[in-house]
C-alpha positions, -999 to +999 in steps of 0.1 A: +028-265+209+031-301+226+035-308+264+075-308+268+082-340+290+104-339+315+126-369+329+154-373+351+186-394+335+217-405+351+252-413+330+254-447+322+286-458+332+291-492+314+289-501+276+277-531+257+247-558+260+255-565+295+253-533+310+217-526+289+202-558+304+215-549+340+201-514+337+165-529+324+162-559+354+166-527+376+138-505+362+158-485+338+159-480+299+196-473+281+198-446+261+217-423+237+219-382+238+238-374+206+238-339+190+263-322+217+298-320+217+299-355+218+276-388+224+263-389+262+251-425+276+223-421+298+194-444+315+155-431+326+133-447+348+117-474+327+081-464+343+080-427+337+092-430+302+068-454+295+038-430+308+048-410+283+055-432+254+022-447+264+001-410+256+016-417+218+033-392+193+065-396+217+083-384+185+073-352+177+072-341+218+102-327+232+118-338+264+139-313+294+165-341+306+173-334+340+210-346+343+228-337+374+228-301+376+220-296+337+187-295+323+187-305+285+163-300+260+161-329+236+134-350+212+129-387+207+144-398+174+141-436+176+127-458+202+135-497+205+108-520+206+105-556+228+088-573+204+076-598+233+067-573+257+061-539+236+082-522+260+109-495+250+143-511+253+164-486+243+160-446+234+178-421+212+173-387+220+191-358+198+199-323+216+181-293+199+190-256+205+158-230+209+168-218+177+177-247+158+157-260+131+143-296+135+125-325+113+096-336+132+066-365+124+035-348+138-001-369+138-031-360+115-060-356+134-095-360+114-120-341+124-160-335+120-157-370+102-189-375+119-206-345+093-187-354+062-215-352+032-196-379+012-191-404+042-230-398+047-238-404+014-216-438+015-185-429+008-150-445+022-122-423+035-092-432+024-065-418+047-031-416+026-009-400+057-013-408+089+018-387+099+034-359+086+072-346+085+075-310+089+106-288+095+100-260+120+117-248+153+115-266+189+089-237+204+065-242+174+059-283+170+021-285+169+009-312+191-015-324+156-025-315+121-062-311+125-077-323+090-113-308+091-136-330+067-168-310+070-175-301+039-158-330+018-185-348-011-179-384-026-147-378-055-131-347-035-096-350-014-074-329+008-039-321+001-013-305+020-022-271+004-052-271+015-042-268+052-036-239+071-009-249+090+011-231+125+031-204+117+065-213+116+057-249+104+066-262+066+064-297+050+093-315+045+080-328+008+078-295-011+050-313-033+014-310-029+008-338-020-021-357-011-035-363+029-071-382+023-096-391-001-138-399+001-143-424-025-171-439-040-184-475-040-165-492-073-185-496-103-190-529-099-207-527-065-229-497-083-238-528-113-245-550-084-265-526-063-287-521-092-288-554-105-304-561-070-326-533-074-339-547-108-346-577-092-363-566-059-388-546-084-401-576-102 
């Protein structure tokens, strides 16, 4: 299960453009809580969200606002970009209930890349999904997929099937789809590595 983050949000008491940029010269990012009974305006402390956002995979890690006397257990669904300074400017956050079923986008993590026959050999991984969306409950979101590439030769792949993944944890795609490849060099690189071998000999 991921780390649940835990931040400390007060009710934004002003709407519109104004009010955002008045909240961010003091420190603090808008946001949205939606998911409730109705649509709650909040702001964080710029530098403890960032921390966070900073670690990465701020979208598949839950959150325990602290708001007044409530404490509310939400997840990231879309954070706003500066494109200048690649600071968060804005954050939705959607309210989840321990039991309630969730879409999440959880990192692939490659591992024992570093003893993979076919990458030895010369092969190329070719990673098709750096992410992937999987339904399961708030308690269960693993904090990775661990993709384990020990045993993978030059021609073979990896698809979601092939995983054994957390209990309690499903794809969203029902298809078997494909995470990474180890290809080859092209058969005009082979032609050319030979050619140069031919010509080396003489």
């Amino acid at each position: 299960m991921t780390e649940m983050m835990v931040f400390t949000a007060e009710i934004k008491g002003s709407k519109g453009k104004g009010a955002a940029r008045a909240l961010r010269r003091n420190d603090r990012i808008p946001a949205i809580l939606y998911g409730g009974k109705e649509d709650v305006m909040l702001s964080l402390i710029a530098k403890d969200f960032f921390k966070e956002y900073s670690k990465g995979n701020i979208q598949s890690r839950l959150v325990e606002l602290h708001l007044g006397n409530k404490k509310i257990t939400a997840i990231p669904r879309d954070v706003q970009i500066n494109p200048v300074t690649d600071f968060p400017e804005h954050i939705d956050f959607q309210e989840v209930g321990k039991d309630t079923e969730i879409k999440v986008a959880v990192h692939v993590r490659i591992i024992n890349d570093d003893k993979c026959p076919g990458i030895k050999k010369g092969g190329v991984m070719n990673v098709a999904q750096r992410t992937i969306n999987f339904y399961c409950h708030p308690s269960s979101i693993p904090s990775s997929i661990d993709v384990d590439v020990a045993n993978l030769e030059i021609g073979q792949n990896l698809h979601i099937n092939d995983l054994q993944l957390p209990t309690g944890v499903r794809p969203v795609d029902p298809h078997n789809f494909a995470i990474l490849s180890i290809a080859g060099r092209s058969e005009e690189k082979e032609a050319s590595a030979t050619a140069a071998e031919a010509v080396d000999k003489k």
